[in-house]
N, C-alpha and C positions, 0 to 999 in steps of 0.2 A: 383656490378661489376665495375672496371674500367677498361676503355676500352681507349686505349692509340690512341689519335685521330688527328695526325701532320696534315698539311694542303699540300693537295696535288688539283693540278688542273686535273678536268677528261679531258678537251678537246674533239675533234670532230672528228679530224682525227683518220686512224690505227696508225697513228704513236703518236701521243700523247696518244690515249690508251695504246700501248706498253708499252709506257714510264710510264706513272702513272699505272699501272699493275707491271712494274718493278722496281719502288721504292717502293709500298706499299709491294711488298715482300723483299725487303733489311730490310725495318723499321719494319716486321714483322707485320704488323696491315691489321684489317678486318675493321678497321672503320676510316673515315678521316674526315678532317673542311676543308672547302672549300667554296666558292660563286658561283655564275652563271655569268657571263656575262650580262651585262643590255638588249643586243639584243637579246639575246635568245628566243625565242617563247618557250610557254607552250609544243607543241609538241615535239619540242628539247628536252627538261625537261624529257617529256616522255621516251625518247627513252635512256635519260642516265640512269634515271632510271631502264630501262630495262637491261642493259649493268652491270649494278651494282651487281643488281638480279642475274645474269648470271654466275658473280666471287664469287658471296657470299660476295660482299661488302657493308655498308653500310656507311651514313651519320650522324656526329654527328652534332658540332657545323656548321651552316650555316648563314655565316655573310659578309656583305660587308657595313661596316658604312656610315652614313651620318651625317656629321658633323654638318647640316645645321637643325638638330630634335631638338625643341625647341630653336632655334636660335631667336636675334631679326628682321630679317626680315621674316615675316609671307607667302609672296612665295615663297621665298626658303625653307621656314617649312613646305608648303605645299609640298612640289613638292619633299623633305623629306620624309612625308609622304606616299606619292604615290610611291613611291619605295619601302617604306617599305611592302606596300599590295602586290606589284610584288613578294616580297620576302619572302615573307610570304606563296602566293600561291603557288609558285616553291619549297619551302620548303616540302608544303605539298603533294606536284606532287611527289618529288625525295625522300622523308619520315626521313627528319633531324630530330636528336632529340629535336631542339632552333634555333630559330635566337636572335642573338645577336646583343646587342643596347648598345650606350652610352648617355647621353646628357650633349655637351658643355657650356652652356648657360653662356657668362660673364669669358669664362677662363682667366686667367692672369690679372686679376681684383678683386676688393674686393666685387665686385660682385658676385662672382664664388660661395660663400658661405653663402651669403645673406639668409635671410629669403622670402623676397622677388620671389628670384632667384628658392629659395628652395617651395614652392608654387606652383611656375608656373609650376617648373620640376612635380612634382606630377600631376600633372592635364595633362602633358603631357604625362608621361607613362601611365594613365589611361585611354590615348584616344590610345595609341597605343595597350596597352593591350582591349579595345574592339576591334579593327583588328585581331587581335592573337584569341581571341575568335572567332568571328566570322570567321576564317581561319582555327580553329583548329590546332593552331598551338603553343606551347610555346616560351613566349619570354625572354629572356636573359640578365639584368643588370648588364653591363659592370661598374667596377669603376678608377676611378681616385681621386689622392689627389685636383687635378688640376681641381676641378669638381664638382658641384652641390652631386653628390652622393662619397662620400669622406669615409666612415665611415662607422663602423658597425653599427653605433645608425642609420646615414642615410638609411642604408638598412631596420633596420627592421621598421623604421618609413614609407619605401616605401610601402613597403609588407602591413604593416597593413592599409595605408591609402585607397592604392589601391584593397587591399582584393581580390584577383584573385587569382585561382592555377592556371591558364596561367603564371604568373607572377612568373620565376625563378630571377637565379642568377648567373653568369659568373663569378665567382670569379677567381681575380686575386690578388696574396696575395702581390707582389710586388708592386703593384700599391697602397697599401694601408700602404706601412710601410715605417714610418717616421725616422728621423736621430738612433732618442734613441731607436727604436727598431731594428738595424740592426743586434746587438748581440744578440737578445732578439724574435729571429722568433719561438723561441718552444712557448713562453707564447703570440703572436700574432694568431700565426696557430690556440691553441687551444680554444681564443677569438671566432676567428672567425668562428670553427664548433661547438663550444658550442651556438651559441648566432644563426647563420644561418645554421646549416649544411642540413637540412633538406631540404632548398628550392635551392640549389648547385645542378648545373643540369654539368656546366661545370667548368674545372679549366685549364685556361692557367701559364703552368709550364714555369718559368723561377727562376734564380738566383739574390742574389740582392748582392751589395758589394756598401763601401762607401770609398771616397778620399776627402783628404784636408785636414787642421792641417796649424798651425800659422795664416798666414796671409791670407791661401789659402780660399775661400771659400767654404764648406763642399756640396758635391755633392754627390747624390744615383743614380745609375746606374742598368740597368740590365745586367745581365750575362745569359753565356751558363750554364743550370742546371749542378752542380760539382764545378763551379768556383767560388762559393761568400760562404755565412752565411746561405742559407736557409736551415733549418731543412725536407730534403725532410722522413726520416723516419717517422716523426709526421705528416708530410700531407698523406702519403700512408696508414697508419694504419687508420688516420681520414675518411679518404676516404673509404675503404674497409669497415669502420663500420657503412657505411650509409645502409638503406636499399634498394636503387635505384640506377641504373647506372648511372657512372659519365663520360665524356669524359676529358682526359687530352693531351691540346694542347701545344707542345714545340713553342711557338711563335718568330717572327721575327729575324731570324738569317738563313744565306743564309741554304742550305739543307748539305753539312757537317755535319755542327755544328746542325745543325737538330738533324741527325742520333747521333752524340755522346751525347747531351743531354739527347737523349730518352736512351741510352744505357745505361747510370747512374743511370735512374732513373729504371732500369728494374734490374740493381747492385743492387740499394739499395733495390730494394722490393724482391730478393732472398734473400740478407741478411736479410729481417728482417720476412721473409716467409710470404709476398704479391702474392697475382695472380692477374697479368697484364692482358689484352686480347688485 
């Protein structure tokens, strides 16, 4: 099943429930991505949880990164760390279907993609994923080009090093498509759920589009889903032929462009006769 999962904030007050009550009925959705607040108490937690229950709403991706997870300074990767167990537990309190990770380690350096670099990162998700077990909780690999986990070959080398079904995957297909495939997102797409579809717990939907020519230099961008090259009918059918639910998050675009992204993408899975939830 895909279950279409924007990111909306529950908050505390009547008036922020209102609010997040009445956008998750504009966007049509019973299930959203969201974080917690770092001050929140466990009981807090509770109680949203409770609140949730009440509307028949639920929790998909639950993520609030820390840039600082496997980083080179070891207390701030601690202390990384230790957010991540908050969040982990609060996932488990409020019943997310993942929390979602990335790890920077060496970005914007020839570093980023080291063997070295690539090592460490392993050894780092496999200390986060015994938290995730130990939380019961799944955890989510975010990637980036720009990033130790770059790749589908990096993906499945993570999976198989780390050997956990704790251990999904956050796929995000923009994040991983380089200049020459920007016309070329149907034979990406189907890379990417032939080679991982199975361990795709989430997928943040956006658009990709490219600029530059002569002297300019060639830049990849995201877009509002509709506006670039992604082949979103190839991701919805791939999607729909998993056997497990997937959340699909319209990411980082103010809440407009939210709502008409998801509206495209709910276009194209009538046209190609998808069932969205």
């Amino acid at each position: 099943m895909i279950l279409m999962s924007p990111s909306l904030s529950i908050g505390k007050s009547p008036e922020e429930r209102a609010e997040f009550l009445r956008k998750a009925d504009i966007l049509e959705v019973k299930t959203f991505a969201t974080s917690i607040p770092e001050d929140w108490t466990d009981v807090e937690v509770e109680e949203a949880r409770k609140f949730l229950d009440e509307h028949g709403m639920r929790v998909g991706e639950f993520s609030r990164y820390y840039k600082a997870l496997g980083g080179y300074n070891l207390d701030e990767h601690e202390l990384a760390l230790q957010n991540y167990r908050r969040q982990l537990r609060h996932a488990r309190i409020i019943g997310a279907s993942c929390v979602g990770f990335g790890v920077l380690r060496g970005r914007g350096t020839p570093h980023m993609w080291s063997q070295e670099t690539w090592e460490y990162t392993i050894s780092v998700v496999a200390e986060l994923v015994r938290e995730a077990e130990a939380a019961g909780v799944d955890v989510a690999a975010h990637p980036h080009l720009m990033s130790p986990i770059c790749s589908v070959e990096r993906y499945k080398a993570l999976l198989e090093a780390v050997g956990s079904p704790r251990l999904k995957i956050l796929m995000d297909i923009v994040n991983l498509t380089e200049p020459h495939m920007v016309f070329r997102t149907t034979e990406l797409i189907n890379k990417i759920f032939d080679e991982l579809g199975d361990a795709i717990i989430t997928l943040h939907a956006k658009d990709v589009m490219i600029s530059g020519g002569g002297k300019i230099v060639v830049h990849i961008d995201e877009a509002v889903p509709g506006a670039g090259f992604m082949d979103y009918a190839t991701i919805l059918r791939r999607l729909d032929a998993l056997a497990h639910d997937v959340t699909v998050y319209v990411e980082h675009f103010p809440y407009p462009e939210t709502v008409a992204g998801q509206q495209y993408i709910r276009e194209v899975a009538r046209e190609i006769g998808v069932n969205l939830n």
